[in-house]
C-alpha positions as CSV (number, residue, x, y, z in Angstrom):
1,X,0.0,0.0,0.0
2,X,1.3,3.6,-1.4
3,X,0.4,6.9,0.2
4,X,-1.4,9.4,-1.7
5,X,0.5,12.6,-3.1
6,X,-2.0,14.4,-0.7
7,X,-1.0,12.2,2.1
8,X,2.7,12.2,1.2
9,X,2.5,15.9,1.5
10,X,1.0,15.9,4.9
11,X,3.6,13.4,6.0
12,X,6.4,15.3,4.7
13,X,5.3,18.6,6.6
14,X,5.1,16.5,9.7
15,X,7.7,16.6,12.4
16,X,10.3,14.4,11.4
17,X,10.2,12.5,14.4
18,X,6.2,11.9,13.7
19,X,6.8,11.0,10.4
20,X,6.9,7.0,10.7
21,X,3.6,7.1,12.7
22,X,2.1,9.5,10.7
23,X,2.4,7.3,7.6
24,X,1.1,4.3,9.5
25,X,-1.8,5.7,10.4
26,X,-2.6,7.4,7.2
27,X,-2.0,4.0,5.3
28,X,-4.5,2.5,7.8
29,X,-7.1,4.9,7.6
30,X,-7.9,4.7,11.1
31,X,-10.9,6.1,12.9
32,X,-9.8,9.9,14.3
33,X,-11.7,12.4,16.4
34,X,-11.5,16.3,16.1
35,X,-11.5,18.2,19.4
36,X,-10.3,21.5,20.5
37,X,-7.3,21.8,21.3
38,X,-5.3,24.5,23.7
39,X,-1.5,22.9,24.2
40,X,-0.3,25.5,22.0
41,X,-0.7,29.3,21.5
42,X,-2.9,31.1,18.9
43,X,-0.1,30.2,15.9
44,X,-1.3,27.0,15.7
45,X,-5.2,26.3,15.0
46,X,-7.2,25.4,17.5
47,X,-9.3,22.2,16.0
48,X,-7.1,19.0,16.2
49,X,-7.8,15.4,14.4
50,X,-6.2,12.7,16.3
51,X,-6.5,9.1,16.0
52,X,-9.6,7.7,18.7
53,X,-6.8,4.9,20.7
54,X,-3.8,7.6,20.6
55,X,-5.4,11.4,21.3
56,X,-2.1,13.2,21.8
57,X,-0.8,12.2,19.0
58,X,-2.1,15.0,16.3
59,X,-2.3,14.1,12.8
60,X,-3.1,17.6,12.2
61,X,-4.6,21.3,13.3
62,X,-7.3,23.0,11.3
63,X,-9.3,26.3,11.8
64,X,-12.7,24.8,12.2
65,X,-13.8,22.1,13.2
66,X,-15.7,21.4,9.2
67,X,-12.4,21.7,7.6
68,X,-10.7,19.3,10.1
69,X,-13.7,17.0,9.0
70,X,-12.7,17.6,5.3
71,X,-9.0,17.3,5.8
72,X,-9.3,14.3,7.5
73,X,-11.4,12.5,5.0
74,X,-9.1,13.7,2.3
75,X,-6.4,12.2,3.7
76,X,-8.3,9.0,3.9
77,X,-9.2,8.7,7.4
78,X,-12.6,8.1,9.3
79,X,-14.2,11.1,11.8
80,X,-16.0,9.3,14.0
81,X,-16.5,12.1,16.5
82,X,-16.3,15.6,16.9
């Protein structure tokens, strides 16, 4: 199984530390949640998507909480909550 260019691109703005777990769980598609998020100051955008067994780990940060949706399922994954 092959990412995506979309997917590829995600991975490859990721932290490369996340990268290796960021590519498994886009080549899984797993189930993710999007919640609001306030680790981190107002540079970063305040709706995250992470995977439902692993919420700290942040696949990515969106604006709203509809484009996190979108994101998500472009990247292949499955919102099962928000």
């Amino acid at each position: 199984m092959k990412l995506t260019t979309a997917q590829s691109e995600h991975v490859k703005a990721a932290f490369p530390e996340c990268r290796a777990e960021m590519t498994e769980y886009l080549l899984q598609g797993v189930e993710v949640v999007i919640y609001k998020q306030n680790e981190c100051g107002a540079d970063v955008p305040p709706f995250a998507v992470a995977p439902t067994d692993k919420q700290e780990f942040w696949i990515g940060c969106w604006d709203t909480p509809e484009l996190a949706s979108s994101s998500a399922a472009a990247l292949g994954l499955r919102v099962v909550s928000q």
